[in-house]
Backbone as a ProteinNet text record, in pm:
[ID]
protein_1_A
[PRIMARY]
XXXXXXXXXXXXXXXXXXXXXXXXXXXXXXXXXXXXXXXXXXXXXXXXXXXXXXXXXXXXXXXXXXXXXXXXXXXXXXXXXXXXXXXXXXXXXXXXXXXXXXXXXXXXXXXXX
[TERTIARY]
-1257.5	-1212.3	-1245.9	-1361.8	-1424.1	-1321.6	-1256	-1199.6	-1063.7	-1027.4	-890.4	-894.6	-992.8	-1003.1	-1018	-1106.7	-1132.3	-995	-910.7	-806.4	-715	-696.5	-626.3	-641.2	-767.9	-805.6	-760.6	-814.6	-745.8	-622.8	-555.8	-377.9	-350.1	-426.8	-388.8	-459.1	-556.1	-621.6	-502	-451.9	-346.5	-229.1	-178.7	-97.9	-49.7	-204.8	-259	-266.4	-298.9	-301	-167.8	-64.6	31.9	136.2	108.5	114.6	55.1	-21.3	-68.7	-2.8	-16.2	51	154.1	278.2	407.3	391.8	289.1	296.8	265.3	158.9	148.9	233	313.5	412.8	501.9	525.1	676.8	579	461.8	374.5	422.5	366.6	391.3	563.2	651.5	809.1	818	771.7	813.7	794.9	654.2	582.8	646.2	722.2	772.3	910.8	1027.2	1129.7	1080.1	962.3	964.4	955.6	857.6	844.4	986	1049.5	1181.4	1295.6	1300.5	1359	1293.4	1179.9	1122.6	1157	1140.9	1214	1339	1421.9	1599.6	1614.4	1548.6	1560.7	1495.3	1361.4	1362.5	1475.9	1511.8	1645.9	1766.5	1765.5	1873.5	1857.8	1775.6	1757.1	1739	1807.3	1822.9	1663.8	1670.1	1548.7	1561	1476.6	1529.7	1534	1563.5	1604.2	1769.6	1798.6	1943.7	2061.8	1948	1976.8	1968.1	1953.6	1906.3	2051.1	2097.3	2188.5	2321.6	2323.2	2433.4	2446.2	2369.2	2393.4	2386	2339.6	2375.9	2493.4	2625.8	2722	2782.9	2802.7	2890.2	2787.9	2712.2	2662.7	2619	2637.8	2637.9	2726.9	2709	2757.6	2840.6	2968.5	2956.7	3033.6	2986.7	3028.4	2880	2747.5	2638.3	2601.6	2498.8	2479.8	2441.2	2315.4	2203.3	2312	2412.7	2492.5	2558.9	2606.7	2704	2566.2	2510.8	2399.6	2344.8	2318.1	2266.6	2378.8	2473.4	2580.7	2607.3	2622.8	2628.8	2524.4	2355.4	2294.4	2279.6	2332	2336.2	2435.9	2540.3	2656.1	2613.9	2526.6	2460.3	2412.3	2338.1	2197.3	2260	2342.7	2437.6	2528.5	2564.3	2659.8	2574	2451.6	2364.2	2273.6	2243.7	2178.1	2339.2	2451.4	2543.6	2599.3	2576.1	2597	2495.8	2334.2	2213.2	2164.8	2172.9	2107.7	2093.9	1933.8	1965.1	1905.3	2044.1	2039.8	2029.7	1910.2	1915	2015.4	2051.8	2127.9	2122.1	2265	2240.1	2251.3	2123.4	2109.6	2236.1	2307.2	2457.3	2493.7	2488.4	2505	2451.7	2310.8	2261.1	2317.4	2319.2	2351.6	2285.1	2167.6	2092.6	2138.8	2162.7	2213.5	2362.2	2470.7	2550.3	2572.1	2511.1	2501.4	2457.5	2334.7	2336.8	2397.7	2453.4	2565.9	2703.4	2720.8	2847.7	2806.3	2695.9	2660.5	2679.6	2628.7	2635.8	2774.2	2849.8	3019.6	3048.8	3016.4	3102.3	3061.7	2922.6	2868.5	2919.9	2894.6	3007.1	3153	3228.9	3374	3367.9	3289.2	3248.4	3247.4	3192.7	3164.9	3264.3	3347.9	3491.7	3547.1	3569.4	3712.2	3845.1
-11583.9	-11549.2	-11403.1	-11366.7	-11214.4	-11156.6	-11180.7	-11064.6	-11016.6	-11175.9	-11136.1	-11083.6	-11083.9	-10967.1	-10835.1	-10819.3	-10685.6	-10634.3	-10725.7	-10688.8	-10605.5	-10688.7	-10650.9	-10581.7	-10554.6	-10410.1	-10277.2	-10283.6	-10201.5	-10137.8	-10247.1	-10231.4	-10195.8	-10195.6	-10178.9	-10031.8	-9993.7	-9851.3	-9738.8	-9815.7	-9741.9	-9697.4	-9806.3	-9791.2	-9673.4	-9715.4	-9622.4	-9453.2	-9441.9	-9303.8	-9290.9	-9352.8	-9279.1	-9266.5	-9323.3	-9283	-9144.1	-9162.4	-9037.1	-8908.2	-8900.9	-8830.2	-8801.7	-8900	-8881.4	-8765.3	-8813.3	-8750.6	-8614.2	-8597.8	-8461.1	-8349.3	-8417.9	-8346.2	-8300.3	-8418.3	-8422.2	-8305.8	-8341.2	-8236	-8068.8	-8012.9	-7943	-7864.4	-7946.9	-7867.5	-7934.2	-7984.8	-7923.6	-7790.3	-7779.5	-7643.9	-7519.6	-7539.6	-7404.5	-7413.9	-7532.4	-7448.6	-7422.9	-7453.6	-7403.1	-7270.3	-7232.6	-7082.5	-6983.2	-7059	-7034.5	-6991.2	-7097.8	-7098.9	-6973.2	-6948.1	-6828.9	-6717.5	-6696.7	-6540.6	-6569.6	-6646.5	-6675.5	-6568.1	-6633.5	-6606.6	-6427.3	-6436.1	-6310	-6227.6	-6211.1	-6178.9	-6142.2	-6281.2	-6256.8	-6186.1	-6145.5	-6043.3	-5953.9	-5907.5	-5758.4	-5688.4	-5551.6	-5475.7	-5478.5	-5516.9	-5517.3	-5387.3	-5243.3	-5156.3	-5175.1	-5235.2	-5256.1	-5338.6	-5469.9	-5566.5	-5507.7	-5425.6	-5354.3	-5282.8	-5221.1	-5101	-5162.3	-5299.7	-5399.1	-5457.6	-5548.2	-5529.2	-5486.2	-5324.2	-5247	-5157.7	-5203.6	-5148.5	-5011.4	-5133.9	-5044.8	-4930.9	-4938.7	-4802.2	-4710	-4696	-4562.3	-4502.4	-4387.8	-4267.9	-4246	-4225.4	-4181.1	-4065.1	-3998.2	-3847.6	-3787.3	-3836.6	-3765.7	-3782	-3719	-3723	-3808.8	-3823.8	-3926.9	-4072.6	-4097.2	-4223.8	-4245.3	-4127.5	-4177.7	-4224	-4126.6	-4186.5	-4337.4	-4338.7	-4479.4	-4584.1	-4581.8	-4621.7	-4633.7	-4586.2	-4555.4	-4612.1	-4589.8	-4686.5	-4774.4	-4867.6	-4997.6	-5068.4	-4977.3	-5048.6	-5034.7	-4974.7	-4940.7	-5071	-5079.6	-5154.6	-5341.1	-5348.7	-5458.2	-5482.1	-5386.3	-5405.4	-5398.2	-5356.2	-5376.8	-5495	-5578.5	-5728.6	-5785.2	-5766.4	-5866.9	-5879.7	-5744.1	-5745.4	-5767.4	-5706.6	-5736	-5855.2	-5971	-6074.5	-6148.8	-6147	-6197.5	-6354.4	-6448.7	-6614.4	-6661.4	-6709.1	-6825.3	-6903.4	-6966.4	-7077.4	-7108.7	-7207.6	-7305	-7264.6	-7186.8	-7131.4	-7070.6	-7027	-6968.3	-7092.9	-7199.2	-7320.9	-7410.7	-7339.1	-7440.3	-7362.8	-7493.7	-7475.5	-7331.6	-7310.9	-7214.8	-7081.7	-7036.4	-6926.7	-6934.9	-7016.3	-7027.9	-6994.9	-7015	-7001.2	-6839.9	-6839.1	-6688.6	-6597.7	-6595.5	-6499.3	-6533.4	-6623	-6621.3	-6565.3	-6545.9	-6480.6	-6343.6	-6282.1	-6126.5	-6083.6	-6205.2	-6109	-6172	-6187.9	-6170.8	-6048.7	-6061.9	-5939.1	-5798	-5833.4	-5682	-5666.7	-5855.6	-5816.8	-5694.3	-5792.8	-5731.8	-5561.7	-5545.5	-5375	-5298.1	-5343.9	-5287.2	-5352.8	-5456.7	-5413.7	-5527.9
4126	3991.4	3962.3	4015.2	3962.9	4094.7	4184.7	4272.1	4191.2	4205.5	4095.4	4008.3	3925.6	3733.8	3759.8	3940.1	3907.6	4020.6	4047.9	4155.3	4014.1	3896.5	3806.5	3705.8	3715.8	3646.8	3736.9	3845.1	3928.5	3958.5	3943.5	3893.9	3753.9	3699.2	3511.7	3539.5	3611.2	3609	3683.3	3811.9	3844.7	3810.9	3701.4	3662.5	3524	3447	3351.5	3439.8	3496.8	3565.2	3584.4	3660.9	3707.8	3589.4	3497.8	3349.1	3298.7	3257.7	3256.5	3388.2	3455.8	3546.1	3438.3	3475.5	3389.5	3275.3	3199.3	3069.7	3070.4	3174.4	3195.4	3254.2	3368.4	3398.7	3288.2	3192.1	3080.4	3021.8	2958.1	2869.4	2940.4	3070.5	3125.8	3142.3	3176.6	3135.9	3012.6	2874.7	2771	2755.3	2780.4	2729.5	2811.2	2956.1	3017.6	2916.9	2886.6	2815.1	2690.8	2602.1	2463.7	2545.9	2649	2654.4	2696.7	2756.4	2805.5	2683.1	2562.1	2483.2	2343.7	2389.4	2267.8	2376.1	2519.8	2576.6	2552.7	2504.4	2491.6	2352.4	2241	2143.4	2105.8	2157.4	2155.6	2246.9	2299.6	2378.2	2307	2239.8	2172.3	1998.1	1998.8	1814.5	1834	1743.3	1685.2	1627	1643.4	1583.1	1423.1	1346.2	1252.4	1140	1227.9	1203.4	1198.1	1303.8	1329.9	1239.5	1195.7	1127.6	991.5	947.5	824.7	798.7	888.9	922.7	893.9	955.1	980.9	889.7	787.4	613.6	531.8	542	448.7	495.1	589.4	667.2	491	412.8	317	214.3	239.2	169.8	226.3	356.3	427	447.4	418.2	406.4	506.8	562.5	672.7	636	565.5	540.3	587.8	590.6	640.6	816.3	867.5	1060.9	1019.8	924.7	929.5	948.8	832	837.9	979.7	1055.7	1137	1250	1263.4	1367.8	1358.7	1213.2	1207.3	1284.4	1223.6	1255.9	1427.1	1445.6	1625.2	1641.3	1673.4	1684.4	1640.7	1571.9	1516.5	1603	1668.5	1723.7	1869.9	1885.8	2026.4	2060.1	1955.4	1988.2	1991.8	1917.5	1909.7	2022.2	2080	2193.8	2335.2	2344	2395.9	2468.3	2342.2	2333.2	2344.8	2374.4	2342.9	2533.1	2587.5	2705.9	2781.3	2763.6	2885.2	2824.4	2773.8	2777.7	2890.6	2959.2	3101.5	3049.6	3093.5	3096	3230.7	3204.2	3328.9	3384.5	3468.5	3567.3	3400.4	3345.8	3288.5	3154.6	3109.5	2962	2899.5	2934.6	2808.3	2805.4	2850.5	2769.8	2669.1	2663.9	2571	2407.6	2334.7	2178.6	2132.3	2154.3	2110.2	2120.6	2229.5	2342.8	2257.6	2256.9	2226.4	2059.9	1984.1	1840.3	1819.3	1872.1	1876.4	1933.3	2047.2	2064.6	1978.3	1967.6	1834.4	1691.8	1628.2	1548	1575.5	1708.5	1702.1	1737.1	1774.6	1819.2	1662.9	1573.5	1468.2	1377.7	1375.8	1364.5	1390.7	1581.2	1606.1	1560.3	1550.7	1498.6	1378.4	1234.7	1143	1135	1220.5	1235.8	1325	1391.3	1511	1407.9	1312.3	1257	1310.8
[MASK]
+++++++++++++++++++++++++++++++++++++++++++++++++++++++++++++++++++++++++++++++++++++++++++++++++++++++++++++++++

């Protein structure tokens, strides 16, 4: 009777571990795409010099350098993040990746017109 209880503790201990295992692995690639998904996002934003530039489009001047410059770098810096975003295998597919680059090409529409 005592071989069998402790046969089946044994099995309930193993089983409990390779559980655990599981969880740690799942624990472990959650935590690489959250990190994956915060270099996405940083990636994908604007300085928010730029973002500044880009809604206040209509009150600059562009009769002054200072305006047109701003201007030009704002469209720099936008056409910039819209072309070097480096995506992983896979990533320009996720929703995320996808939402934010459709935000900045309307953005740039917005500003080309």
């Amino acid at each position: 009777i005592q071989d069998g209880k402790l046969k089946k503790m044994r099995n309930d201990i193993k089983k409990i571990e390779a559980k655990n295992r599981r969880l740690e692995t799942t624990t472990k690639n959650h935590n690489a795409l959250l990190a994956a998904l915060e270099e996405l996002l940083n990636n994908l934003q604007l300085a928010h010099e730029t973002e500044d530039v880009i809604q206040n489009l209509q009150n600059i001047s562009l009769e002054t350098e200072d305006g047109i410059a701003g201007i030009a770098t704002a469209m720099s810096r936008l056409s910039t993040t819209l072309k070097g975003v480096p995506l992983q295998d896979g990533m320009h597919n996720m929703d995320v990746a996808k939402q934010k680059t459709k935000e900045m090409i309307l953005k740039r529409d917005e500003l080309c017109g």
